[in-house]
C-alpha positions in Angstrom: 15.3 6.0 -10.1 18.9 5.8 -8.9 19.0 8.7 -6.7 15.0 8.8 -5.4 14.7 8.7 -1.6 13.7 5.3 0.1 11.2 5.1 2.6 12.3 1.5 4.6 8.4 1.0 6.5 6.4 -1.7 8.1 4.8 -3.1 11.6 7.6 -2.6 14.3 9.5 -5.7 15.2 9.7 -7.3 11.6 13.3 -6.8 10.7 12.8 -3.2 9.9 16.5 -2.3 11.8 18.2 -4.8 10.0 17.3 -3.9 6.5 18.4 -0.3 7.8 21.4 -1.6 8.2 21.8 -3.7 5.3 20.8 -0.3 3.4 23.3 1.5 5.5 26.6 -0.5 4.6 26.0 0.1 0.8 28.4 2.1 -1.1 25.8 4.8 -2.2 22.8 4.5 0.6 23.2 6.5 3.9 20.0 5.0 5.8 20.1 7.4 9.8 18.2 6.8 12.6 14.7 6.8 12.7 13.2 11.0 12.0 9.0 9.9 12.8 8.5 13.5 12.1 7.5 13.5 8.7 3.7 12.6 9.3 3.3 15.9 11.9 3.9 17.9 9.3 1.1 16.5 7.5 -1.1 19.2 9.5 -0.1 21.6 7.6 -1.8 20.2 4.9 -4.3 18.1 6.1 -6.0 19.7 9.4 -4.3 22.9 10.0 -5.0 23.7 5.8 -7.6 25.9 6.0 -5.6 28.3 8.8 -2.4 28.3 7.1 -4.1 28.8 3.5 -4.8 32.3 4.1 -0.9 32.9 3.8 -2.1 32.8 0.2 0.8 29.9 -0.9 -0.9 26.9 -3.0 -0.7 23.9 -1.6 2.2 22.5 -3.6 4.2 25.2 -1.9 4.1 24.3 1.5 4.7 20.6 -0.4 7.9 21.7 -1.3 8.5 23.7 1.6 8.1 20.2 3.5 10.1 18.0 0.8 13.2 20.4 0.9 13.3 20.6 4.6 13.0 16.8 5.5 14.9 15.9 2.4 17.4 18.4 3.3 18.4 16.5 6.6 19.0 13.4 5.1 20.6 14.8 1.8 23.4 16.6 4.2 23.6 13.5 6.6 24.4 11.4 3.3 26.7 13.5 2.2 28.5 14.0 5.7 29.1 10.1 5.6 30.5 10.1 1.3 27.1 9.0 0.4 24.9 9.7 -3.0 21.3 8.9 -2.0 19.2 8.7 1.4 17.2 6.0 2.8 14.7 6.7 5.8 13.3 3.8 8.1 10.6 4.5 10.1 7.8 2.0 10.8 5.2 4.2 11.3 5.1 6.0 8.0 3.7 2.5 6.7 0.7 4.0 7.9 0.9 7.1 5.6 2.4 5.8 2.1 0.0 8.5 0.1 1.2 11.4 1.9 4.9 10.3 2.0 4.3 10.2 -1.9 2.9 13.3 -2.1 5.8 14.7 -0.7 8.6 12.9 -2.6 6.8 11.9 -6.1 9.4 10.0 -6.6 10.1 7.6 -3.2 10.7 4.3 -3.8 8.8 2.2 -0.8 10.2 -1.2 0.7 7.7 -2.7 2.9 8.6 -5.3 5.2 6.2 -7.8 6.3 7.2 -10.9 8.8 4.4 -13.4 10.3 2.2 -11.2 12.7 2.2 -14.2 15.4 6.7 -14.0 15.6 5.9 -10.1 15.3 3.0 -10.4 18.8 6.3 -12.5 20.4 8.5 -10.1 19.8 6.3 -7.3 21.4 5.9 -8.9 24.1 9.5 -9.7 24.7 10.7 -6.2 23.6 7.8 -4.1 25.1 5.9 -6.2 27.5 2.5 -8.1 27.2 0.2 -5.4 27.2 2.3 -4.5 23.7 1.6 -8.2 22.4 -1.8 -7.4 23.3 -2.4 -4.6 21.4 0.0 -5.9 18.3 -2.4 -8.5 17.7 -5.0 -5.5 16.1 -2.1 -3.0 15.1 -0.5 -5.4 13.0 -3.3 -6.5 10.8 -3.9 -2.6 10.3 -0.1 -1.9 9.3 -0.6 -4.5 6.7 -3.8 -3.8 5.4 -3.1 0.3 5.1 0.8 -0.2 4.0 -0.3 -2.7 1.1 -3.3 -0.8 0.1 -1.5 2.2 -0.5 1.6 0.2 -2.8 -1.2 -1.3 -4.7 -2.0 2.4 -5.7 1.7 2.5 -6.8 3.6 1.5 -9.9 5.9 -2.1 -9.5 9.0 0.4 -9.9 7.9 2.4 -6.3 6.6 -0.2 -4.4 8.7 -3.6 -3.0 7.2 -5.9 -0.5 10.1 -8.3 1.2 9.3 -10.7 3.2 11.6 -11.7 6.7 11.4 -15.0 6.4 12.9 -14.7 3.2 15.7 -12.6 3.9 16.9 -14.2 6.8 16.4 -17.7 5.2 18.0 -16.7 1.9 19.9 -13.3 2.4 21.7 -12.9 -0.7 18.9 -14.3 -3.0 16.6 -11.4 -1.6 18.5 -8.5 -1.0 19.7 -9.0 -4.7 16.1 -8.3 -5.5 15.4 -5.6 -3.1 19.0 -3.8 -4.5 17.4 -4.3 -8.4 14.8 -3.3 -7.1 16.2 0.4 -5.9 18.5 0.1 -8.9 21.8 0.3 -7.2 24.6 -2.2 -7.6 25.0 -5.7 -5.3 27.6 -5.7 -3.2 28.5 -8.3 -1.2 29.7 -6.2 1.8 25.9 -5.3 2.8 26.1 -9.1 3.8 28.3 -8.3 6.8 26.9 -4.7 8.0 27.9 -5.4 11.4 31.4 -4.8 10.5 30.5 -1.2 9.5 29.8 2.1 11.4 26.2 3.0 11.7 24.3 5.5 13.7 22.7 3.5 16.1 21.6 3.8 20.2 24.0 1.4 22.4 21.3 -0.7 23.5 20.7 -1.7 20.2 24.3 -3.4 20.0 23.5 -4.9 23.3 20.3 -6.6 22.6 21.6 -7.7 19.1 24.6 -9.5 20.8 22.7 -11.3 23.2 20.1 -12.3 20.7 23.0 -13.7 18.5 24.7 -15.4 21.5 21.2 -16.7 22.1 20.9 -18.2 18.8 24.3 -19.3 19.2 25.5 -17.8 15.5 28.4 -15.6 15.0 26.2 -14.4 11.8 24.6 -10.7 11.1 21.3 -12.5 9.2 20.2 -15.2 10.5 16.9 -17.2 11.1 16.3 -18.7 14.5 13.4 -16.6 15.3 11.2 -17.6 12.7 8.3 -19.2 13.8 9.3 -18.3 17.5 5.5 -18.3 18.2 5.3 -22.3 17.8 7.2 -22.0 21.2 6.3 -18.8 22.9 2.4 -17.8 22.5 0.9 -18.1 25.1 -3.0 -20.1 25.1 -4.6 -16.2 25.4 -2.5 -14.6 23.0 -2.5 -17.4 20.5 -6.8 -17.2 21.1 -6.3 -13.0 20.6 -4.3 -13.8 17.7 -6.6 -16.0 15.9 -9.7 -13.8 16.7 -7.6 -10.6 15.4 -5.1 -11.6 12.9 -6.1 -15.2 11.1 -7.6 -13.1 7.7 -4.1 -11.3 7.1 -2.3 -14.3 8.2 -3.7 -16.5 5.4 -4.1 -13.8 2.3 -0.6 -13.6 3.3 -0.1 -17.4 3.6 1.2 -17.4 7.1 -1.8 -20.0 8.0 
């Protein structure tokens, strides 16, 4: 499955960016900004199917119609940068696995999963506390739709990777996430913040300030694991119990 698209998903805020980037600074990958576009053209489809069938084109037409368009964007943006195959990270198509599948039968999915309470911190510091509020429902749901769906998938299409792991032992798990998409290690993926990627300003900013915060000169590194020992709050950490404590444990977070 060397050259099948990857689909780089899972709850916002759990390292999502910096696998893109790890993906990115490989040899053969080209992983661009986020698209989030994929899932409205699931109308056509899903709710808009019974208008758009009286064109009289089957259903595996406008399929392909889809695939070539969306694949189209990222096969030309990979080749624009010298690149052989096409990653796309977006967190929200964790929510719609089968229908990303549909469209490319052969995507390879890498979900990433880190501990819903650091992922409930890092709302609220990123997007305010009514965010962390409502993360400590949407998280759960990310978890329990994204893994349901990869369960429905062969081992070969479907790779869960944990943060904690690959900021605690980076090499050791992005060797496996790189078997896993069947490409070649390279040791430069290590140090992607020496390489060009397409990424918004303030993303640079924030990642500088969170490095100068942990006091590292390091691109992967692990000082905000378990950040929610220190920074839940009593009502959160209650909301968070209530909400969250079943996917915590089947995940063995507590």
């Amino acid at each position: 499955m060397a050259d099948a698209p990857v689909f780089l998903l899972g709850c916002q805020r759990s390292g999502t960016t910096m696998l893109r980037l790890v993906l990115d600074s490989h040899s053969r990958i080209s992983c661009g900004p986020e698209t989030r576009f994929l899932t409205d053209l699931e109308r056509i489809v899903g709710r808009d199917w019974e208008r758009l069938a009286r064109f009289g084109f089957p259903r595996e037409d406008w399929l392909r119609r889809i695939r070539e368009f969306f694949g189209g964007v990222h096969a030309d943006y990979a080749a624009g940068r010298g690149k052989a195959r096409w990653a796309d990270k977006t967190p929200l198509y964790a929510l719609a696995i089968p229908f990303v599948t549909e469209v490319f039968p052969d995507a390879q999915i890498v979900h990433v999963i880190r501990d819903g309470r650091d992922v409930v911190v890092s709302h609220r510091k990123r997007f305010g506390y009514w965010s962390a509020v409502k993360c400590v429902v949407k998280w759960p749901r990310y978890i329990r739709v994204a893994r349901a769906a990869g369960r429905a998938l062969p081992p070969e299409r479907y790779h869960e990777l944990r943060y904690e792991e690959a900021v605690r032992e980076p090499e050791k798990t992005l060797r496996a996430l790189f078997e896993f998409l069947g490409e070649a290690w390279e040791p430069g993926v290590l140090d992607y913040g020496d390489k060009d990627h397409d990424v918004a300003d303030k993303y640079t900013v924030e990642a500088d300030k969170r490095r100068a915060a942990a006091r590292t000169d390091a691109q992967i590194y692990g000082s905000r694991v378990g950040t929610h020992r220190r920074e839940l709050d009593p009502f959160l950490r209650l909301l968070v119990w209530v909400f969250s404590r079943r996917t915590l444990r089947e995940l063995g977070y507590a």
